[in-house]
C-alpha positions as YAML, in Angstrom:
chain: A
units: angstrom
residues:
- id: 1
  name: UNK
  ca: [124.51, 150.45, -31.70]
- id: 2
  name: UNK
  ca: [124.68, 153.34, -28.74]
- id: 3
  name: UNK
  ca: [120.35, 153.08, -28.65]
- id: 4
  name: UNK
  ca: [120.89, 149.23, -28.01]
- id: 5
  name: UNK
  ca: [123.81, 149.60, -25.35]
- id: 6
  name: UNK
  ca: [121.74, 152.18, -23.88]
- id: 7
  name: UNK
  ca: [118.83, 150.45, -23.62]
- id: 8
  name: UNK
  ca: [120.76, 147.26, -22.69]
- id: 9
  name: UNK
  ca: [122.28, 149.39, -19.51]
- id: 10
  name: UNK
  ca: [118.54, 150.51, -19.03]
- id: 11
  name: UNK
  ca: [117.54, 146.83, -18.43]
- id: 12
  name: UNK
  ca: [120.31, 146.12, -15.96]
- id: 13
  name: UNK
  ca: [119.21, 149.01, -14.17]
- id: 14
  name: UNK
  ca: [115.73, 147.89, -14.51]
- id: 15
  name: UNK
  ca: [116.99, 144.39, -13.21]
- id: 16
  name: UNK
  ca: [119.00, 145.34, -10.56]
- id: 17
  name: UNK
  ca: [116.02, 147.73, -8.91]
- id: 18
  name: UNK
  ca: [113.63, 144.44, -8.78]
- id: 19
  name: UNK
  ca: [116.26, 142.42, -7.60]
- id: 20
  name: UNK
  ca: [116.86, 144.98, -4.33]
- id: 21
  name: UNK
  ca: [112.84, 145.27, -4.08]
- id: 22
  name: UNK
  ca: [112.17, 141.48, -3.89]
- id: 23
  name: UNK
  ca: [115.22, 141.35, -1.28]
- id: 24
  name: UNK
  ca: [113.42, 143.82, 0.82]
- id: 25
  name: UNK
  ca: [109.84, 142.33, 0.40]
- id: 26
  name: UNK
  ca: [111.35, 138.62, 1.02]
- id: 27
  name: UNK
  ca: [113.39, 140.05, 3.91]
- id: 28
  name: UNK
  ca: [109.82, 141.60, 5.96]
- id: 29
  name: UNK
  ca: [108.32, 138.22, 6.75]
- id: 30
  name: UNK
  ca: [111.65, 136.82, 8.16]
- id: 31
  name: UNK
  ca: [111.68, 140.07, 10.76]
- id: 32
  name: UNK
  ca: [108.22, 138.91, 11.66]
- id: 33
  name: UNK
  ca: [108.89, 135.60, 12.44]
- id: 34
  name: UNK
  ca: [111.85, 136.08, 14.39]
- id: 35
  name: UNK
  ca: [109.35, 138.59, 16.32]
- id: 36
  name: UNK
  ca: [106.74, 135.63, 16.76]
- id: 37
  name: UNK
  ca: [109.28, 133.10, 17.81]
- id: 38
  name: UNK
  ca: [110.78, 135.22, 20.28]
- id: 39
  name: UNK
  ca: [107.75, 135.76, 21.65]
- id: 40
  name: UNK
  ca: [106.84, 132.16, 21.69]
- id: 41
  name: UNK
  ca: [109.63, 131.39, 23.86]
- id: 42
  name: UNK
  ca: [109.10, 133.98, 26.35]
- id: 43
  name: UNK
  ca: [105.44, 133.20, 26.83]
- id: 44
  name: UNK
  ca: [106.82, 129.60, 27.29]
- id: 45
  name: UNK
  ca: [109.17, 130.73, 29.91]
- id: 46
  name: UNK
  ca: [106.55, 132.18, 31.93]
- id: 47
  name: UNK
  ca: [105.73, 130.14, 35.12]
- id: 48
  name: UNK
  ca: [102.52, 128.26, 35.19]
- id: 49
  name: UNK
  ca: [99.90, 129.93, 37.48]
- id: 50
  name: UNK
  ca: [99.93, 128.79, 41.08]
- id: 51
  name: UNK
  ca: [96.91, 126.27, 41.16]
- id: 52
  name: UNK
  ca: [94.07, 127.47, 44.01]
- id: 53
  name: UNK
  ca: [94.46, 125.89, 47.31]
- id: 54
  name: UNK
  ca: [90.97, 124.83, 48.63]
- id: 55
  name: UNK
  ca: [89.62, 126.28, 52.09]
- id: 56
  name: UNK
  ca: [89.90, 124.35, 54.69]
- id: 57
  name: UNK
  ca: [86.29, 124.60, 56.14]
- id: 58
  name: UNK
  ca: [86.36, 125.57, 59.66]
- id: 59
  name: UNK
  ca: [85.71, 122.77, 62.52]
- id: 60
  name: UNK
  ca: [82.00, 123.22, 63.89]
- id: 61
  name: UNK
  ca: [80.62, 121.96, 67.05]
- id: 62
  name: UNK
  ca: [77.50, 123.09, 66.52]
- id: 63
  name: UNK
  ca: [76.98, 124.03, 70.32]
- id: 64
  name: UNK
  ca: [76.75, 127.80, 71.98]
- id: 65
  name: UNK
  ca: [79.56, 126.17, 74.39]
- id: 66
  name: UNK
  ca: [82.01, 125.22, 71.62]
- id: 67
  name: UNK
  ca: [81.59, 128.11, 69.92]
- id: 68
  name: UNK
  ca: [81.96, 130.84, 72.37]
- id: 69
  name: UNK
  ca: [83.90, 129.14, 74.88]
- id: 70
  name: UNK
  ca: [86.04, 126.21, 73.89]
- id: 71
  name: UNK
  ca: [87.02, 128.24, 70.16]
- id: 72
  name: UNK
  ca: [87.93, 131.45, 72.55]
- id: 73
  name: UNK
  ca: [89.83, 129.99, 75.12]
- id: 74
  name: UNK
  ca: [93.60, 128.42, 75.20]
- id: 75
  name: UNK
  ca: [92.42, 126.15, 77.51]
- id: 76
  name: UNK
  ca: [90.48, 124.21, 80.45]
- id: 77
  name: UNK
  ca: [92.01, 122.36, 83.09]
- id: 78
  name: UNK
  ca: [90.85, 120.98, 86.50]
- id: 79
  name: UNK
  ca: [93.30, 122.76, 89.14]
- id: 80
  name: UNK
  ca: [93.70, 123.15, 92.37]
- id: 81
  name: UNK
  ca: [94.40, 126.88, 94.30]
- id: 82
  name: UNK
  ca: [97.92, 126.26, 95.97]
- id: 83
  name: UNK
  ca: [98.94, 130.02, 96.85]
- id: 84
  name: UNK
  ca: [97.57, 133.56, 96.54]
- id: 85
  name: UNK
  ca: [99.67, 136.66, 96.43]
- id: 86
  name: UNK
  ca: [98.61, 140.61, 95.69]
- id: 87
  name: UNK
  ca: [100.02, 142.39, 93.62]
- id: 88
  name: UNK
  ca: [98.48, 145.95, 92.49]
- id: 89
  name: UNK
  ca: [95.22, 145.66, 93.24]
- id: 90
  name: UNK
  ca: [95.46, 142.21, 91.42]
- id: 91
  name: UNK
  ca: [95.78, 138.17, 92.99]
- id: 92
  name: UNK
  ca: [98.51, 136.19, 91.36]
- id: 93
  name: UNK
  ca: [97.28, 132.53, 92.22]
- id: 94
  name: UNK
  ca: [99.55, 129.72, 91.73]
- id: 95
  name: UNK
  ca: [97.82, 126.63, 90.31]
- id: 96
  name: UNK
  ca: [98.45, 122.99, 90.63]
- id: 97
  name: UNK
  ca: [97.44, 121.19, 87.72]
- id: 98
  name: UNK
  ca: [95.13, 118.36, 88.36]
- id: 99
  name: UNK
  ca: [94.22, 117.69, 85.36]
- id: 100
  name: UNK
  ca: [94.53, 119.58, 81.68]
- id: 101
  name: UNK
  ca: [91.64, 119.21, 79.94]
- id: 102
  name: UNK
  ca: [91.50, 121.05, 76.89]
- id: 103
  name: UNK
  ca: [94.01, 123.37, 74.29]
- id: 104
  name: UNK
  ca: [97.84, 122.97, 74.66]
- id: 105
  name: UNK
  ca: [98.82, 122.25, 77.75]
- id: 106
  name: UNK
  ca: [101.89, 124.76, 78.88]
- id: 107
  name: UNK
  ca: [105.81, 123.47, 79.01]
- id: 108
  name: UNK
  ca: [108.10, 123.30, 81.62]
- id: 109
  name: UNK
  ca: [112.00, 122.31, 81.41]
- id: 110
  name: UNK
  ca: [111.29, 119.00, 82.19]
- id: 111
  name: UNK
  ca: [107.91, 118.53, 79.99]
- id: 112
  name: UNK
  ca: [104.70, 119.40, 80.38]
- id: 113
  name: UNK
  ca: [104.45, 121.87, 83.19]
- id: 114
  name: UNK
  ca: [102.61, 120.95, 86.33]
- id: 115
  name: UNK
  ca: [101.47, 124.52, 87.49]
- id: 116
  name: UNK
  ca: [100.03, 127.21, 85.78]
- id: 117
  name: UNK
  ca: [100.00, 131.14, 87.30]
- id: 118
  name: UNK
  ca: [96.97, 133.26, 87.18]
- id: 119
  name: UNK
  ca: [95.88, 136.83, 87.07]
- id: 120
  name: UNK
  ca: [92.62, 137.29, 89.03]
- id: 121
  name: UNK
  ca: [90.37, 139.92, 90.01]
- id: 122
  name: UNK
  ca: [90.72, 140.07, 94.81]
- id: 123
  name: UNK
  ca: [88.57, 137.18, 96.45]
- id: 124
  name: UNK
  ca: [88.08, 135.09, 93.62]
- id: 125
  name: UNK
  ca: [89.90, 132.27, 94.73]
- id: 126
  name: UNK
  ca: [90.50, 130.58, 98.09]
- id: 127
  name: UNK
  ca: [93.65, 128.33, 98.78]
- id: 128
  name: UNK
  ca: [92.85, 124.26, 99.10]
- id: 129
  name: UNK
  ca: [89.92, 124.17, 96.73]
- id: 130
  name: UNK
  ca: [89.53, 122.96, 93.01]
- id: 131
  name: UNK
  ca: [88.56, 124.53, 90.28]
- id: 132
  name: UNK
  ca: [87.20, 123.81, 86.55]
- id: 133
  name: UNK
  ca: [89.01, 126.92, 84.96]
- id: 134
  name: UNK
  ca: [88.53, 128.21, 81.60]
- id: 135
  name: UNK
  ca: [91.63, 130.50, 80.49]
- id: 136
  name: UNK
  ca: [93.23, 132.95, 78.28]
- id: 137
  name: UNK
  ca: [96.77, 133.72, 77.98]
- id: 138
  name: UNK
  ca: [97.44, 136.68, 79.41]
- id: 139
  name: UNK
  ca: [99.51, 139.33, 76.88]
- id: 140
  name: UNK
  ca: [100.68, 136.10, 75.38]
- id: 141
  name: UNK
  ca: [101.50, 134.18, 78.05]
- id: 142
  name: UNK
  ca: [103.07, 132.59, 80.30]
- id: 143
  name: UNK
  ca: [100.62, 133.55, 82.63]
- id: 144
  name: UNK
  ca: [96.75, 133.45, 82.41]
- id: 145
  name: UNK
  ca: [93.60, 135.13, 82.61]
- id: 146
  name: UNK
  ca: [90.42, 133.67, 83.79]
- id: 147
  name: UNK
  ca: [87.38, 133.63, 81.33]
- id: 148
  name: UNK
  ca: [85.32, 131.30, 83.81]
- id: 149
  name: UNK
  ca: [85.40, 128.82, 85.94]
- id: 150
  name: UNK
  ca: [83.52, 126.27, 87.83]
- id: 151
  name: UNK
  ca: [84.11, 125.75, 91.77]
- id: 152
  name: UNK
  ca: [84.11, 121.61, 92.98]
- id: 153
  name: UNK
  ca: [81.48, 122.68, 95.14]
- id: 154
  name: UNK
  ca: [78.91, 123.42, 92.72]
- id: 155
  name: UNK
  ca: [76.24, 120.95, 93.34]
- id: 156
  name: UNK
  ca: [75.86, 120.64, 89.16]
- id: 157
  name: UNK
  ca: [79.87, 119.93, 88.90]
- id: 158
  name: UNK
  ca: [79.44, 116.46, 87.33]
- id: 159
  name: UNK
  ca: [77.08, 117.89, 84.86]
- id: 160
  name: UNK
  ca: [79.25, 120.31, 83.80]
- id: 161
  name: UNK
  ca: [82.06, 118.29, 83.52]
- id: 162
  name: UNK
  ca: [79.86, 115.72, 81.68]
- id: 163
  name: UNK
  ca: [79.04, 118.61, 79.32]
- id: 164
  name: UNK
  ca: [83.08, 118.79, 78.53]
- id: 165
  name: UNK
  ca: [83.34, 115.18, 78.01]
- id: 166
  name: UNK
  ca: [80.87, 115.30, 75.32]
- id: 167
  name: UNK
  ca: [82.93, 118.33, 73.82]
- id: 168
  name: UNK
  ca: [85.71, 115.66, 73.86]
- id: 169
  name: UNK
  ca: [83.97, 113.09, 72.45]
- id: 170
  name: UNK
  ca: [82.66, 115.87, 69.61]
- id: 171
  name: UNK
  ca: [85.81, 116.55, 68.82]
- id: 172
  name: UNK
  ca: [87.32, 113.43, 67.62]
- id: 173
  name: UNK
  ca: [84.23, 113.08, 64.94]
- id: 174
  name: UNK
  ca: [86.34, 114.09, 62.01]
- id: 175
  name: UNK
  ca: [82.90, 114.26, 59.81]
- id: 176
  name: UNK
  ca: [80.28, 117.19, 59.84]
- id: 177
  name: UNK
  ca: [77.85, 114.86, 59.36]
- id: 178
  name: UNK
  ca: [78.56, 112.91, 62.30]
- id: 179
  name: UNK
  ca: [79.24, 115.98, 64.79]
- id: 180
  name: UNK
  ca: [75.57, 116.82, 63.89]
- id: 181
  name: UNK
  ca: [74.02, 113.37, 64.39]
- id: 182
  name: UNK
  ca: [75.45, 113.58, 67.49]
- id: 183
  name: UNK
  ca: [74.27, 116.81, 68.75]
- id: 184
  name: UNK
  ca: [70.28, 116.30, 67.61]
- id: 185
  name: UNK
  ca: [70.57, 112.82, 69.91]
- id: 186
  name: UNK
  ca: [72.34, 115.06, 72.93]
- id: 187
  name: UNK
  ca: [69.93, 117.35, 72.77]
- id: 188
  name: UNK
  ca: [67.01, 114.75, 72.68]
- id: 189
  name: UNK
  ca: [68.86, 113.04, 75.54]
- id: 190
  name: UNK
  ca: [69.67, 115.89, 78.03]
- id: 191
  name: UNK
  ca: [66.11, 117.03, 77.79]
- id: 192
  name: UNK
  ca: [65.08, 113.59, 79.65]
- id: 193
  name: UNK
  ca: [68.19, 113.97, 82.03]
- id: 194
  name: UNK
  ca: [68.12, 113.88, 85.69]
- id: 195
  name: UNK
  ca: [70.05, 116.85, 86.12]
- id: 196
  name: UNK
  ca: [68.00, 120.19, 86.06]
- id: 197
  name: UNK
  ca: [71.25, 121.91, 84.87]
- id: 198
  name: UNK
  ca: [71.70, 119.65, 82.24]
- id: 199
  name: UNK
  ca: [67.83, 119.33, 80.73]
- id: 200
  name: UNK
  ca: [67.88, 123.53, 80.67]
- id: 201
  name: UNK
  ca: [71.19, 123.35, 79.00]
- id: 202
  name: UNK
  ca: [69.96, 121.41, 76.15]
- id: 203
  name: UNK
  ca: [67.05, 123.91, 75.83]
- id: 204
  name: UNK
  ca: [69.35, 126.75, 75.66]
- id: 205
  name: UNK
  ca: [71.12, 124.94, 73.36]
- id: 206
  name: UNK
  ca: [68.08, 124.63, 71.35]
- id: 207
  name: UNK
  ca: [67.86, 128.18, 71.07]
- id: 208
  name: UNK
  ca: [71.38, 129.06, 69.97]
- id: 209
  name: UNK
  ca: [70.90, 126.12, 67.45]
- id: 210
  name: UNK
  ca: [67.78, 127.83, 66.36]
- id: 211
  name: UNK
  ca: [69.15, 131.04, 65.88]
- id: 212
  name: UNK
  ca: [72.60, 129.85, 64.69]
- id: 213
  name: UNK
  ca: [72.24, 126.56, 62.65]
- id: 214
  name: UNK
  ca: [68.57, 126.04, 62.12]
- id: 215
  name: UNK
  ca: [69.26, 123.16, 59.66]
- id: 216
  name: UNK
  ca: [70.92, 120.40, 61.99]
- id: 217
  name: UNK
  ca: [67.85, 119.91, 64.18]
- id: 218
  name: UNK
  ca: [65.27, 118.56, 61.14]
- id: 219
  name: UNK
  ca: [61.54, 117.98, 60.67]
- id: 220
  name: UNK
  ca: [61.72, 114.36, 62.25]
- id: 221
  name: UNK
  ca: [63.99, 115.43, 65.19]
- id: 222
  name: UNK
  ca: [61.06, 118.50, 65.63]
- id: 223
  name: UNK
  ca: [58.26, 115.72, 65.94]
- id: 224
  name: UNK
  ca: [60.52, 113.38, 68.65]
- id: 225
  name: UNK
  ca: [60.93, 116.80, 70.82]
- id: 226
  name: UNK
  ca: [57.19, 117.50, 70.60]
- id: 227
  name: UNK
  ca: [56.34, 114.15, 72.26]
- id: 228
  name: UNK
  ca: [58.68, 114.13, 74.42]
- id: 229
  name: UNK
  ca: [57.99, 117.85, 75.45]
- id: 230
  name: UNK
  ca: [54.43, 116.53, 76.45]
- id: 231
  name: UNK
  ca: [56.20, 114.00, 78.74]
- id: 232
  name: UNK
  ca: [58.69, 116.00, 80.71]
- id: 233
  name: UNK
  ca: [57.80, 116.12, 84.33]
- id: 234
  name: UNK
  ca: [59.06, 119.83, 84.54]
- id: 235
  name: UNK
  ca: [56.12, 121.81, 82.86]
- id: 236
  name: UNK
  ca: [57.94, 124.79, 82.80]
- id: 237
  name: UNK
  ca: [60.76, 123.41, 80.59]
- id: 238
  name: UNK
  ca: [58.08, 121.07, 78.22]
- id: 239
  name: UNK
  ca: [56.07, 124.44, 77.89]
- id: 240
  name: UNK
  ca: [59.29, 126.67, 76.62]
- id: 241
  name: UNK
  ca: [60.21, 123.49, 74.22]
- id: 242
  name: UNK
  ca: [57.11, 123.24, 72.43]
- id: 243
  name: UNK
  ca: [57.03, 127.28, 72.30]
- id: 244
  name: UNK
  ca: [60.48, 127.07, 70.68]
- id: 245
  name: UNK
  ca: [59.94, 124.28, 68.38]
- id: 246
  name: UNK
  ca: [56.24, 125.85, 67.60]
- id: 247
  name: UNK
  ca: [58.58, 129.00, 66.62]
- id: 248
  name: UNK
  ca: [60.84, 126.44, 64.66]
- id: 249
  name: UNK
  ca: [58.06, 125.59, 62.19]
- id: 250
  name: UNK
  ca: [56.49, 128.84, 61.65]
...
């Protein structure tokens, strides 16, 4: 009888051993999965990634003047020279706006502002005449600097202001595709103009387009300047055309 109680304890031990081995092997998978579902819920947590904002391609003129004028200055106005004063080997001219042509037009207390002061280099101005002035803010502002300008008495002065107006006009042609259309047919156009200013402009213009967008002026527009090349009355200009647009097709 001792041999079977024995061997009876024996199996309880036997039992008991199993029973705390199966507890530890069935409690391994619930450690994992409390691992995996914690981390489950912090990868859900996680905020989404920002989504790319396109670039917002920059506005083109696809003219020497838009590009390295209009796109460098804060802005063009017609003005007239009211009042000169030195200061330090520098004139500070007072300037009546006539008429703000281009960029954001400076504030006064009562609206827009209806003078504009100036920094300029001694003699470059004379009281009583008008101006087409291209300008940079000066250290920020308020006052300005001059980065050009064009005196009323220039005998090309409606050309030139022409040449603004069909920055204007540029300018509200929201499409690409339409600012270019519109710059091969000015450049066909001022090449026939009366002005002398105006027809070397557009060859000038050539050039820079040449050099710095040699894709708007195509195959077809390259064949309409050779003929009419051939017919302008200046044979100086038609020769440097058809030199430049010979240059074009090599």
């Amino acid at each position: 009888m001792g041999a079977v109680t024995t061997t009876a304890g024996g199996g309880r031990a036997v039992r008991r051993q199993e029973s705390r081995s199966l507890t530890r092997r069935r409690s391994l998978p619930r450690a994992m999965l409390g691992s995996l579902l914690l981390a489950a819920v912090g990868a859900a947590q996680e905020p989404p990634a920002p989504t790319p904002v396109p670039a917002t391609a920059k506005f083109a003129w696809y003219t020497q003047f838009g590009s390295e004028v209009l796109d460098v200055v804060d802005g063009v106005l017609i003005g007239r020279i009211d009042s000169i004063a030195p200061l330090r080997g520098t004139d500070v001219v007072r300037v009546t706006i006539v008429a703000w042509r281009f960029g954001e037009r400076p504030k006064s207390v009562t609206g827009d502002a209806a003078e504009v002061t100036l920094l300029a280099s001694p003699g470059d101005f004379f009281v009583g005449t008008e101006q087409l002035l291209f300008v940079k803010k000066f250290e920020g502002g308020p006052r300005y600097a001059v980065h050009n300008r064009v005196a009323r008495s220039d005998p090309e002065w409606d050309a030139k202001v022409a040449w603004l107006d069909h920055h204007d006009a540029l300018r509200k042609l929201v499409k690409d595709e339409d600012r270019r259309r519109e710059v091969r047919k000015r450049r066909y156009d001022d090449l026939a103009a009366r002005s002398n200013w105006t027809r070397w402009n557009s060859y000038h213009e050539l050039t820079w387009l040449r050099t710095k967008h040699k894709d708007v002026v195509t195959w077809d527009d390259r064949e309409d300047l050779k003929r009419l090349a051939e017919r302008l009355e200046d044979a100086k200009l038609g020769a440097a055309v058809k030199k430049l647009l010979k240059e074009c097709d090599s």
